[in-house]
N, CA, C and O of each residue as an XYZ file, in Angstrom:
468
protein
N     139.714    111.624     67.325
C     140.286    110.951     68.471
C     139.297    109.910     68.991
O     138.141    109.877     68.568
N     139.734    109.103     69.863
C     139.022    108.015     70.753
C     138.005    108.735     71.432
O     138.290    109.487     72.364
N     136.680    108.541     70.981
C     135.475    108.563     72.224
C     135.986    108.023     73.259
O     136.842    107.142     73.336
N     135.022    108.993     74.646
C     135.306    108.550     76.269
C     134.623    107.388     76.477
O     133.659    107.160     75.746
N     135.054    106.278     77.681
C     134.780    105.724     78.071
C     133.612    105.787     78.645
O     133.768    106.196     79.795
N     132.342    105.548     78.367
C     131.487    105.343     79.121
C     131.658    105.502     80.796
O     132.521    104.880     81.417
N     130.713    106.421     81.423
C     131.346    106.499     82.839
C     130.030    105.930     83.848
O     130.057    106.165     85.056
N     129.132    105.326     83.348
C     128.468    104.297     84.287
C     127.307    103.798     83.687
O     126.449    104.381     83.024
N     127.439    102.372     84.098
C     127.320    101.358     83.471
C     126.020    100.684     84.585
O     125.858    101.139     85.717
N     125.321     99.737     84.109
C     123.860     98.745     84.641
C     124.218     97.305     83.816
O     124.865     96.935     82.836
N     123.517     96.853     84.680
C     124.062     94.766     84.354
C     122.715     94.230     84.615
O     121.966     94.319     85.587
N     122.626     93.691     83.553
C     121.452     92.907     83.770
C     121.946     91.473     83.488
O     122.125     91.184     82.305
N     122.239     90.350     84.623
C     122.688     88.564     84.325
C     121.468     88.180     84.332
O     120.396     88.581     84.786
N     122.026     86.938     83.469
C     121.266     85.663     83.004
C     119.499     86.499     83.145
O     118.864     86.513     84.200
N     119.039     87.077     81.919
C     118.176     87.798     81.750
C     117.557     86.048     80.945
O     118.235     85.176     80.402
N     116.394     86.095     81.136
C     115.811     84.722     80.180
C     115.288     85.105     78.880
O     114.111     85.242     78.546
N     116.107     85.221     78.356
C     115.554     85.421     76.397
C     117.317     85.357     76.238
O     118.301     85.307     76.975
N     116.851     85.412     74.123
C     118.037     84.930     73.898
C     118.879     86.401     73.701
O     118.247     87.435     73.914
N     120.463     86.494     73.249
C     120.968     87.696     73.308
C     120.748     87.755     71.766
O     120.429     88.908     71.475
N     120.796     86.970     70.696
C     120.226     87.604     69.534
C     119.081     88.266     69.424
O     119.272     89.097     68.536
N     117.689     88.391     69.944
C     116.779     88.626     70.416
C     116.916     90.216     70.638
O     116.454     91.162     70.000
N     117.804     90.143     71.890
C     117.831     91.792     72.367
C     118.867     92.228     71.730
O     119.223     93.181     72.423
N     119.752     92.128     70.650
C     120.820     92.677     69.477
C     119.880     93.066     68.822
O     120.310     94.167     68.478
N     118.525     92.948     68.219
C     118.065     93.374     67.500
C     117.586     95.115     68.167
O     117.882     96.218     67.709
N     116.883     94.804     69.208
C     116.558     95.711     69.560
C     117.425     96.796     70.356
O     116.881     97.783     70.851
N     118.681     96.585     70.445
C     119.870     97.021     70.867
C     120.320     98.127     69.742
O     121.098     99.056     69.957
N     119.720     97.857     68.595
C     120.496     98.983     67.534
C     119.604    100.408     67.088
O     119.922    101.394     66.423
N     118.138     99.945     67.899
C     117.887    100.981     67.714
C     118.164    102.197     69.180
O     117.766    103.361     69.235
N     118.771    101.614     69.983
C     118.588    103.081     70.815
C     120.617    103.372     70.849
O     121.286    104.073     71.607
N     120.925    102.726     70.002
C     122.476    103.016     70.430
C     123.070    104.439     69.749
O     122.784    104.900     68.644
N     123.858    104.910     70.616
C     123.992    106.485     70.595
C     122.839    107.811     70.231
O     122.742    108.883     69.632
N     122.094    106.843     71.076
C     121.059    108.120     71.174
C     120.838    108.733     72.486
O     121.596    108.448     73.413
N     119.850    109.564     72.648
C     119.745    110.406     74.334
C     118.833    109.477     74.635
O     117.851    108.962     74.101
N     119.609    109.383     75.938
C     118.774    108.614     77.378
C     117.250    108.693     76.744
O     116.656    107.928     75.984
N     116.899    109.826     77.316
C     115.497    110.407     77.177
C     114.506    109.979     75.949
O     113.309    109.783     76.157
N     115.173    109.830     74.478
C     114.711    109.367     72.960
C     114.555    107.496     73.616
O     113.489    106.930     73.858
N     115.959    106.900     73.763
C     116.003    105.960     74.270
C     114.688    105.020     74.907
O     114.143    104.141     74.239
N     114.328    105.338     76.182
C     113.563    105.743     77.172
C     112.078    105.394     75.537
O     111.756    104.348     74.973
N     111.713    106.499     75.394
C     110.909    106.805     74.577
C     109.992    105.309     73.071
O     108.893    104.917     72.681
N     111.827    105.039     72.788
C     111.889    103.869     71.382
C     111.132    102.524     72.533
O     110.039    101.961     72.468
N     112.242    102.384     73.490
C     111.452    101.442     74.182
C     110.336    100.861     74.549
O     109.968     99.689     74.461
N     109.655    102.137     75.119
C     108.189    102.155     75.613
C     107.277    101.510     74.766
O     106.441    100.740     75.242
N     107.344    101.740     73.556
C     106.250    101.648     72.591
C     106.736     99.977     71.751
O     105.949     99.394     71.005
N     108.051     99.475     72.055
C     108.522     98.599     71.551
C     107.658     97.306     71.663
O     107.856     96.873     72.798
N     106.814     96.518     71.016
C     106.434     95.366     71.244
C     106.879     94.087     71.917
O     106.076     93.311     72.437
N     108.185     93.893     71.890
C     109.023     92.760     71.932
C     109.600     92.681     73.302
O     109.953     93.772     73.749
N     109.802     91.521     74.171
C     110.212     91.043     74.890
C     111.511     91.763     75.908
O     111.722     92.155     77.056
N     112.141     91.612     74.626
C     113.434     92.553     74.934
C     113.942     93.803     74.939
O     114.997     94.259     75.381
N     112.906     94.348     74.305
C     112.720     96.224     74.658
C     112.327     96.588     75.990
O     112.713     97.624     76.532
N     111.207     95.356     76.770
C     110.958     95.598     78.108
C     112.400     95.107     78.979
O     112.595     95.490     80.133
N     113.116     94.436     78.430
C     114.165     93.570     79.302
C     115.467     94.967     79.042
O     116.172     95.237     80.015
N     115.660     95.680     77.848
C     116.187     96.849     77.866
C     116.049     97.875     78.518
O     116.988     98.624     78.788
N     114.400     98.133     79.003
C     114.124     99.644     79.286
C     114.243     99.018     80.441
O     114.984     99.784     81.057
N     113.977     98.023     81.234
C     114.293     98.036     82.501
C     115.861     98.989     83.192
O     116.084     99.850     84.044
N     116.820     97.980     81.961
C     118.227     97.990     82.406
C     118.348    100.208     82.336
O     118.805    101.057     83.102
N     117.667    100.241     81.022
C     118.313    101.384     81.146
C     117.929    102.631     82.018
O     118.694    103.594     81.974
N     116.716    102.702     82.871
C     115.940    103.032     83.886
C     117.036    102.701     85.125
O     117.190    103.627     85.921
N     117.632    101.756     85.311
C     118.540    101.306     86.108
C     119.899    102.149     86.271
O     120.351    102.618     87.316
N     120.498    102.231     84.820
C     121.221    103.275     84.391
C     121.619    104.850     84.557
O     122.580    105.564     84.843
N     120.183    104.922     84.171
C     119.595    106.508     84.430
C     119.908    106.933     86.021
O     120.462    107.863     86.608
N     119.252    105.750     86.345
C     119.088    106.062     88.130
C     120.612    105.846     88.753
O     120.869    106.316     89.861
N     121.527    105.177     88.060
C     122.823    105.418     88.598
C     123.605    106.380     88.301
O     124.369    106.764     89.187
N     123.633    106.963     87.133
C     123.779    108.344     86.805
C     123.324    109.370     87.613
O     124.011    110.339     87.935
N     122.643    109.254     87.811
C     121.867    110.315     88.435
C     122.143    110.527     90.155
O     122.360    111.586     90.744
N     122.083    109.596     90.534
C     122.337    109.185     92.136
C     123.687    109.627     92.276
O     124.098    110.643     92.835
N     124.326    108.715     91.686
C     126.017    108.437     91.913
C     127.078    109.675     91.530
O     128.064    110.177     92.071
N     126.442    109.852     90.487
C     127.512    111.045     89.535
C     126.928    112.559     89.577
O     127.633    113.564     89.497
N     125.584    112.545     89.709
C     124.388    113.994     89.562
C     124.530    114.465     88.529
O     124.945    115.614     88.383
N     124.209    113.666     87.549
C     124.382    114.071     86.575
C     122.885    114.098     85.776
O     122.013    113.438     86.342
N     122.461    114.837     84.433
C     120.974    115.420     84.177
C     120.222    114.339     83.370
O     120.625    114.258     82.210
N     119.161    113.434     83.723
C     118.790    112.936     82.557
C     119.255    113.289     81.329
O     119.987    112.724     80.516
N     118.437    114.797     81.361
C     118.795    115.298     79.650
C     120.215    115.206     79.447
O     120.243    114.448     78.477
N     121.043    115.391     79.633
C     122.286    115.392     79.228
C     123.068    113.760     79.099
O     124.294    113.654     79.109
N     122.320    112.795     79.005
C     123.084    111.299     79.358
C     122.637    111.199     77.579
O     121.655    111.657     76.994
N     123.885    110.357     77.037
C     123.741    109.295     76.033
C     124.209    107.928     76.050
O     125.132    107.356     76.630
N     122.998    107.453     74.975
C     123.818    105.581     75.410
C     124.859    105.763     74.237
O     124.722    106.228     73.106
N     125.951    105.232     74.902
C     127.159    105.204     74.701
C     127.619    103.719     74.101
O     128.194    103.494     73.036
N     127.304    103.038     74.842
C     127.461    101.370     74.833
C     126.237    100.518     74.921
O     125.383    100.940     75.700
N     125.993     99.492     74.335
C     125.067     98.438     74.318
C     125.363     97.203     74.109
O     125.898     96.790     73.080
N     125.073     96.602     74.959
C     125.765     95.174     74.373
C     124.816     93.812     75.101
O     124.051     94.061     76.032
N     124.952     92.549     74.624
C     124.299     91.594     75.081
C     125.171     90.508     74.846
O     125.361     90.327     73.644
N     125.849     89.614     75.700
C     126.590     88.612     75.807
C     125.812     87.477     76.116
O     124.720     87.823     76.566
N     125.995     85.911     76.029
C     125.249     85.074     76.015
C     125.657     84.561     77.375
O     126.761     84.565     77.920
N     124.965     84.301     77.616
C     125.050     83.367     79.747
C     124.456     81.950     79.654
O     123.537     81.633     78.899
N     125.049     81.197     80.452
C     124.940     80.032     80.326
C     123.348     79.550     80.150
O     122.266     79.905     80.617
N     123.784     78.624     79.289
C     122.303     77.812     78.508
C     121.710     76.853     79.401
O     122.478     75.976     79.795
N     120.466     76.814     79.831
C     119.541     75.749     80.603
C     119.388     74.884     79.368
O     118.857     75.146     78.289
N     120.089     73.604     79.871
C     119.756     72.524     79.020
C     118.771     71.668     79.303
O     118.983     70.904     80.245
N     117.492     71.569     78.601
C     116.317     70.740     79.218
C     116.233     69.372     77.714
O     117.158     69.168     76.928
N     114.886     68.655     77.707
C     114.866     67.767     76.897
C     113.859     67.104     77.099
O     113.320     67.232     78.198
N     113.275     66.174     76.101
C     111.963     65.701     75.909
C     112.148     64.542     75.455
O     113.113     64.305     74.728
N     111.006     63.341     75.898
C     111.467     62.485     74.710
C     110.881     62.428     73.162
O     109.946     63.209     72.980
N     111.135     61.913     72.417
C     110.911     62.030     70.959
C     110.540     60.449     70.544
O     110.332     59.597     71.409
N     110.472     60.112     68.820
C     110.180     59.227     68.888
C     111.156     58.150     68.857
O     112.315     58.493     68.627
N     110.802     56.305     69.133
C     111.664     55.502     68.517
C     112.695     55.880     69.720
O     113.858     55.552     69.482
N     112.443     56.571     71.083
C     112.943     56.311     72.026
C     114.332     57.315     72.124
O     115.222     57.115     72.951
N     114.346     58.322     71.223
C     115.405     59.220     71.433
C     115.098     59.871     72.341
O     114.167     59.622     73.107
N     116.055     61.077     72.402
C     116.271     62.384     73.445
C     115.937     63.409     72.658
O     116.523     63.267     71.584
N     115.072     64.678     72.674
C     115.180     65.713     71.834
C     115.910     66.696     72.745
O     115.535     66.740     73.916
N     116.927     67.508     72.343
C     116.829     68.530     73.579
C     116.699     70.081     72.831
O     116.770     70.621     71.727
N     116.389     70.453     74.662
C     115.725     72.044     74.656
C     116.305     72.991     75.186
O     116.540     72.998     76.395
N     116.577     73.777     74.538
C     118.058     74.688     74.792
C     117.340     75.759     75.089
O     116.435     76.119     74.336
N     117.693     76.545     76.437
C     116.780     77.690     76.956
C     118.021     78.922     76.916
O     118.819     79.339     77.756
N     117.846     79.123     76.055
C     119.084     80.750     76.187
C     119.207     81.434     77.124
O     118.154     81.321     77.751
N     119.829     82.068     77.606
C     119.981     83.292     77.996
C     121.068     84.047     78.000
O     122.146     83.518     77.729
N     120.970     85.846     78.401
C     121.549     86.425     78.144
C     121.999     87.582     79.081
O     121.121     88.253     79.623
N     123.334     87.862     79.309
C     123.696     89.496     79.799
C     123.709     90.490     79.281
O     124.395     90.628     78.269
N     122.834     91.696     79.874
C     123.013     92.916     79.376
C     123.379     93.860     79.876
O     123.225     94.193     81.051
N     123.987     94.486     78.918
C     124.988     95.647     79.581
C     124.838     96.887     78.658
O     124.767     96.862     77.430
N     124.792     98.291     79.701
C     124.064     99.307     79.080
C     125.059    100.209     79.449
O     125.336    100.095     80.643
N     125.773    101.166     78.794
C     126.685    102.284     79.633
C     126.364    103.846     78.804
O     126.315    104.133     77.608
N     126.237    104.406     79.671
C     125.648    106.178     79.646
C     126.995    106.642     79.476
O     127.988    105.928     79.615
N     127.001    108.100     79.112
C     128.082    109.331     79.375
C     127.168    110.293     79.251
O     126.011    110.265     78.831
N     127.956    111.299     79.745
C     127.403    112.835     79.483
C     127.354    113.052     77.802
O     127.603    112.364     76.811
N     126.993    114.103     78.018
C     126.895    114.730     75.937
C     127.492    115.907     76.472
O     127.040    116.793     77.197
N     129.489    115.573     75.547
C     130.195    116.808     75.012
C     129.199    117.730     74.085
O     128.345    117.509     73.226
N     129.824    118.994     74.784
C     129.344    120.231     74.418
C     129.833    121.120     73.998
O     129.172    122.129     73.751
């Protein structure tokens, strides 16, 4: 049957890096426990593992607050990173052109559930 809907969710807009960037690092904590999660992050080198563990610390804490529900018992359920509007900047180049400089960014979105038992 259909997995549950994710029952609470953290937003992170117009985060400054790109969303290919944090897709990479998006596949390693997906459907795993909060807590493992939490864990992959920490030690993650990259930009966007810190721009992840933020969100999902965020997560945790809405779970927890809102619903009372157990660290241990939360899994990421959902992960995702959508692209948010691009800062268009630019330089000049030679022979009097325009180069331009495309500054990405990205939304992230993180959603928990409990772990059926």
């Amino acid at each position: 049957m259909n997995e549950p809907k994710s029952q609470v969710y953290a937003k992170l807009s117009s985060s400054h890096t790109s969303a290919k960037k944090v897709r990479i690092i998006m596949e390693l904590i997906r459907n795993k426990d909060a807590v493992l999660a939490e864990r992959i992050l920490a030690f993650h080198p990259s930009k966007g593992a810190r721009i992840l563990a933020k969100v999902l610390k965020s997560v945790i804490s809405n779970a927890s607050t809102n619903l009372n529900l157990s660290k241990e018992n939360l899994v990421v359920t959902e992960v995702f990173a959508n692209e948010a509007p691009t800062l268009k900047r630019g330089r000049p180049a030679s022979r009097g052109k325009y180069s331009p400089i495309l500054k990405r960014r990205s939304h992230v979105i993180i959603g928990l559930s409990g772990r059926n038992k």
